[in-house]
N, C-alpha and C positions, 0 to 999 in steps of 0.2 A: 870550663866549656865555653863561656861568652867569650873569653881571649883568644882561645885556642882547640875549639873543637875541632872545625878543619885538620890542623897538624895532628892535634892527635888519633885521627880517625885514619890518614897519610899512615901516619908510622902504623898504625897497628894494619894495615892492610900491606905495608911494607914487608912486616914480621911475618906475616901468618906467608906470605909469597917467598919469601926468603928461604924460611925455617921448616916452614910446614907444619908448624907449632900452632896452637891457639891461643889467641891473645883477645882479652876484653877488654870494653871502655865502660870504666865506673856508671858513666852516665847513663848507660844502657840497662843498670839495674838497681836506678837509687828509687824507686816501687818498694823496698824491702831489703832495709838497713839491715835487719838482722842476715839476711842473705848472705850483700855485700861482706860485709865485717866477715862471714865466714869464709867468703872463698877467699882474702886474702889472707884470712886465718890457717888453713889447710887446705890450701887447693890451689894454689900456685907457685909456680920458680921462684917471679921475680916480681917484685913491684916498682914499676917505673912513674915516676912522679915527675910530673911533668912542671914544672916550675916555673908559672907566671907571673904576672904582677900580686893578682889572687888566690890562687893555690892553695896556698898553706890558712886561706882566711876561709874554706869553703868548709862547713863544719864537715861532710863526707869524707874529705879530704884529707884534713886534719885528723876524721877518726879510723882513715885506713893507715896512713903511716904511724900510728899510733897504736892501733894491731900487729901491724910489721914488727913493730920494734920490741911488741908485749912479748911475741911469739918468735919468730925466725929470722928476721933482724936481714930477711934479704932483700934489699932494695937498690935501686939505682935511680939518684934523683938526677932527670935531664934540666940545663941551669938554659933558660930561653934567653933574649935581650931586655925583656921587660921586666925581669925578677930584678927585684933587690932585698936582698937577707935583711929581715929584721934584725934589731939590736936584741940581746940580751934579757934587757927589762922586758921590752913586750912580752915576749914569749917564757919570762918567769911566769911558777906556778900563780901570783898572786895577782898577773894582769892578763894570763892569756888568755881567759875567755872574755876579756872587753877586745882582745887582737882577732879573732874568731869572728865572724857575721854570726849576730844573733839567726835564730832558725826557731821552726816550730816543734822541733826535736830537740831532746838534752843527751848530749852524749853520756854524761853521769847514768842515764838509764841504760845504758850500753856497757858498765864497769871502766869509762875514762872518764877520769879525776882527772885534777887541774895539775895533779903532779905529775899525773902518765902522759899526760898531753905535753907539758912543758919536758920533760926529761925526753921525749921524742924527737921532739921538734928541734932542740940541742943535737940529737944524735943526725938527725939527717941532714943537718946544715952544717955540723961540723966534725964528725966521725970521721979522724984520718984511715977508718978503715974501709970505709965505702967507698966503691968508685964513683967520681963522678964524671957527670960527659956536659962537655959546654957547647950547647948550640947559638949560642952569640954571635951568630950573621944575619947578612940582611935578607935572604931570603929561605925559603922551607925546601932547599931543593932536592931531588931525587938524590944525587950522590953525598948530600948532605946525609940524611935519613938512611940512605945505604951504608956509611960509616958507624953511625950510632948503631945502627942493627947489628954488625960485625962487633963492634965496639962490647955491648951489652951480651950478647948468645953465643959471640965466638964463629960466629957462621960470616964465611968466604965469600965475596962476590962472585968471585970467578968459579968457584966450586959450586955455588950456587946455579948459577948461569949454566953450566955443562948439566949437574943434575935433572935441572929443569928443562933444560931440550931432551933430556936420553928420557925420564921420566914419562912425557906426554910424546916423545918422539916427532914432535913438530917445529919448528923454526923457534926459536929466543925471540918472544916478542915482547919482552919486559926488560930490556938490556937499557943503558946509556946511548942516548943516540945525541951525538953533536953535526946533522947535518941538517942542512938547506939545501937539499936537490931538491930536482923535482918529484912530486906525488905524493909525498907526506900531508898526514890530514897534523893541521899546527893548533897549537892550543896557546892563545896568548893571556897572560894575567901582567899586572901591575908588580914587578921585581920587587916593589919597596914594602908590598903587605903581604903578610907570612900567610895570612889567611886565605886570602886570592893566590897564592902558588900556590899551597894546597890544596886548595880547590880545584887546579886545573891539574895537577897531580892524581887526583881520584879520579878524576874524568878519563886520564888517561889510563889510569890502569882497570877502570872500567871497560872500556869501549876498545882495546889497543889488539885483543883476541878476535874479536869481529872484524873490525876494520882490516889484518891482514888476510885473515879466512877470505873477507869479500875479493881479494886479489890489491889492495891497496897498499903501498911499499911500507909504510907503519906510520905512528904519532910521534910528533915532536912537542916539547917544552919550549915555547919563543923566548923564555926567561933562562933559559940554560943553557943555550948556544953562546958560544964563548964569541966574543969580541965582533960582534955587531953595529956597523957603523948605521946611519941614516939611507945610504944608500941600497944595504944590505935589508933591512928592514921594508922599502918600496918594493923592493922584488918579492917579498914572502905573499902577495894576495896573486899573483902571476904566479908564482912557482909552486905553490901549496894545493894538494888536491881540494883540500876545503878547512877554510880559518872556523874556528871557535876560539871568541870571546868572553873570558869569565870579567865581566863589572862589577867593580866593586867601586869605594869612594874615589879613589886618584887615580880612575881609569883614562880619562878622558883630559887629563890634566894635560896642558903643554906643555910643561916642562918633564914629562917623560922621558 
């Protein structure tokens, strides 16, 4: 969640828009471990593991892909740019719980042992039978995340997209849009943190139903308009019905 709650709150509101599926984020019900551990016991498709630098060190974490694997073995681990697969040793039975952050919970109360944990953690880093999906770019963006989602559920953009107009009967207001005309409300974030596109990704699929209801031509993604020079960029506060800025650390940086 500290590296990457943004994105992963992005994709699950991707999914559920997509699919029309329900989809939850662990962190919204680690209140009652025993809970957790069940629903991805019995009571989901798919377990998508989002793979950060932390991840697999989060004890929750560690003890849901380690349910996965007890039980139904379905998962799809997403590989970020910050992960790097531990070696072997670590995540042997006899050092994973010093690889693990101590916590104030013992998974051992939970029936994972240091062997279910290490024979997991093997299976989802290196199981030629799981799919996996590599999001190793530099930013979080909409047709990013619309891949993975096709990628993972099997569901069409484009079949999507037609669905969801005949569906609500009203105009596609959640489509890819690569324009700078004018009347677009713009949503600008810092291209180079996953976190801040995300950010401004949720905003937009927030706000993006009102905004046209009010008669406004729709939202744009400043970070997803393809090939944007300097000059291109001066126009977007003139041509833009109205700029939101998401700040984050290297907003403000000149070397933007």
């Amino acid at each position: 969640k500290a590296h990457a709650g943004g994105q992963a709150r992005y994709l699950q509101l991707t999914i559920i828009q997509m699919t029309g599926r329900s989809c939850f984020i662990d962190s919204d019900f680690l209140v009652n471990l025993d809970g957790l551990f069940d629903i991805v016991r019995s009571k989901i498709r798919h377990l998508l593991v989002y793979l950060t630098s932390d991840t697999l060190k989060r004890p929750w974490c560690a003890g849901e892909v380690t349910v996965a694997y007890l039980t139904h073995k379905r998962a799809v681990p997403l590989h970020t740019a910050s992960f790097h697969s531990p070696s072997d040793d670590f995540i042997s039975a006899a050092h994973i719980l010093e690889y693990i952050a101590q916590s104030d919970f013992s998974l051992a109360d939970y029936g994972l042992g240091e062997q279910a944990l290490s024979d997991a953690f093997h299976w989802i880093l290196h199981d030629d039978f799981l799919r996996r999906v590599n999001t190793r770019t530099t930013e979080a963006s909409r047709l990013q995340l619309v891949g993975i989602v096709e990628d993972v559920t099997g569901a069409h953009s484009k079949e999507w997209r037609r669905s969801f107009q005949a569906r609500d009967n009203k105009p596609n207001v959640t489509h890819l849009v690569h324009d700078l005309s004018s009347g677009y409300v713009v949503i600008a974030a810092d291209p180079r943190d996953d976190e801040a596109c995300a950010g401004a990704g949720i905003v937009m699929l927030k706000i993006t139903q009102k905004v046209v209801e009010d008669g406004i031509v729709g939202v744009n993604l400043l970070h997803e308009l393809p090939n944007l020079d300097l000059a291109d960029l001066q126009e977007v506060p003139a041509q833009a019905h109205s700029l939101i800025i998401v700040l984050s650390e290297g907003s403000l940086h000149l070397d933007m």
